[in-house]
C-alpha positions in Angstrom: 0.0 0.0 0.0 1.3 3.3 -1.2 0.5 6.5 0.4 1.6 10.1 -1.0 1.7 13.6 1.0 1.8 16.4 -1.8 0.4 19.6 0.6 0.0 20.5 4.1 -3.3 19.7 4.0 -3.2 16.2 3.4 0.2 16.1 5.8 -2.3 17.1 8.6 -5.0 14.9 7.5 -2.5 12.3 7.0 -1.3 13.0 10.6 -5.0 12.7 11.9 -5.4 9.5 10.7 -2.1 8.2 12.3 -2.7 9.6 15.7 -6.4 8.0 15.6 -5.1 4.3 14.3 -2.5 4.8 17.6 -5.2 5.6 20.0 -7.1 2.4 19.1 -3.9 0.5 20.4 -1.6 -1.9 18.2 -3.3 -4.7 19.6 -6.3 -4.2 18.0 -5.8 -2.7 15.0 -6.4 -5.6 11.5 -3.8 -6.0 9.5 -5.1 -4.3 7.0 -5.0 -1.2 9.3 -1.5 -2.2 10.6 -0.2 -1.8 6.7 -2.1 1.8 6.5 -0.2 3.1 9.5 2.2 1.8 8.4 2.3 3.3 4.7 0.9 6.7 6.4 3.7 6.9 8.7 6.4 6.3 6.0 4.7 9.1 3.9 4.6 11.6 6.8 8.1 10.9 7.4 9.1 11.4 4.1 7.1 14.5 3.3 8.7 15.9 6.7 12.2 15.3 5.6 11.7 16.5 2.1 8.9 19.4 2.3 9.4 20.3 6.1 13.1 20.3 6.3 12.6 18.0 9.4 15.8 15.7 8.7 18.8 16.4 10.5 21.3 18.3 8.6 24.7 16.1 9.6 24.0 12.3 10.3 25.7 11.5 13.8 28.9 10.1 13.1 30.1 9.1 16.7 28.9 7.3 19.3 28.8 10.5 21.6 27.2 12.6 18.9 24.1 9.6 18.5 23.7 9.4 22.4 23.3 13.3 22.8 20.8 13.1 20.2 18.8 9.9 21.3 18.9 11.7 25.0 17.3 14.9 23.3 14.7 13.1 21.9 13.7 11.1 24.9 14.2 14.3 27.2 17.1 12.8 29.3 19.9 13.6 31.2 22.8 12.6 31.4 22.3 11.1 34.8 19.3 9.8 34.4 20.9 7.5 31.2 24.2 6.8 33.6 21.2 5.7 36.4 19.5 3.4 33.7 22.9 1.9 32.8 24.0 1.0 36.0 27.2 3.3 36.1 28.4 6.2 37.5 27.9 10.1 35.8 31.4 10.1 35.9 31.9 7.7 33.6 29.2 8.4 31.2 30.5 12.1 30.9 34.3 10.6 30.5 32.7 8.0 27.4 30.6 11.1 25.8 33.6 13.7 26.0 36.4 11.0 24.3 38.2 10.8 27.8 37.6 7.4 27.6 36.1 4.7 25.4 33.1 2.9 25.8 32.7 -0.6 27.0 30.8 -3.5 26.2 28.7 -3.1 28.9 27.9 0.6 27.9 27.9 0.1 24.5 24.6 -3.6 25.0 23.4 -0.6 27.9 23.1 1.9 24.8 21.6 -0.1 22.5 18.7 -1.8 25.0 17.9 2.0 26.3 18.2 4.5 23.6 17.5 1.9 20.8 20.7 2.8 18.8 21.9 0.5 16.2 24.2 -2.2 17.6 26.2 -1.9 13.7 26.6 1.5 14.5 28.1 1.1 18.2 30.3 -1.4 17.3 31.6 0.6 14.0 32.1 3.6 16.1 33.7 1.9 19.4 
């Protein structure tokens, strides 16, 4: 299923849909739903990278650079990821400054909280 976003209009009835489908709950949406979201979603996301200027301008290219930005989008600090990890601020702030490099532990710790690609961690460690 193909879906296409060509004005701001049909971005923000596009957008309407999505958040409805959502509110229903995954569980109980058919599959035939599941594939519209789906479709929708990918055509927002497009038309907001392309139309909207939305799209970062510089991919991260380090593993500092992708946590900064993963804890931006989830609203968190830098202590609150070091309390979720199971280490100390120090170290997390040594890691994200180049003082030090990461370990396995923070690098699995990285991936299972801020969802970042395990191919890009372990290009990057």
């Amino acid at each position: 299923m193909k879906h296409e976003i060509s004005s701001k209009k049909a971005y923000h009835e596009t957008m309407v849909a999505v958040y409805n489908l959502m509110n229903k709950g995954e569980a109980k949406l058919t599959a035939a739903e599941l594939k519209k979201l789906s479709a929708m979603a990918a055509a927002a996301e497009k038309y907001e990278d392309e139309v909207l200027g939305l799209k970062p301008k510089k991919e991260p290219a380090s593993i500092a650079e992708v946590v900064e930005l993963k804890m931006f989008e989830q609203k968190m600090s830098q202590a609150k990821l070091a309390t979720e990890l199971g280490i100390g601020k120090s170290k997390v702030s040594e890691i994200l400054s180049g003082k030090r490099k990461p370990d396995v532990q923070f690098l699995k710790g990285l991936h299972k909280i801020l969802n970042i690609d395990a191919a890009f961690l372990l290009e990057h460690a």
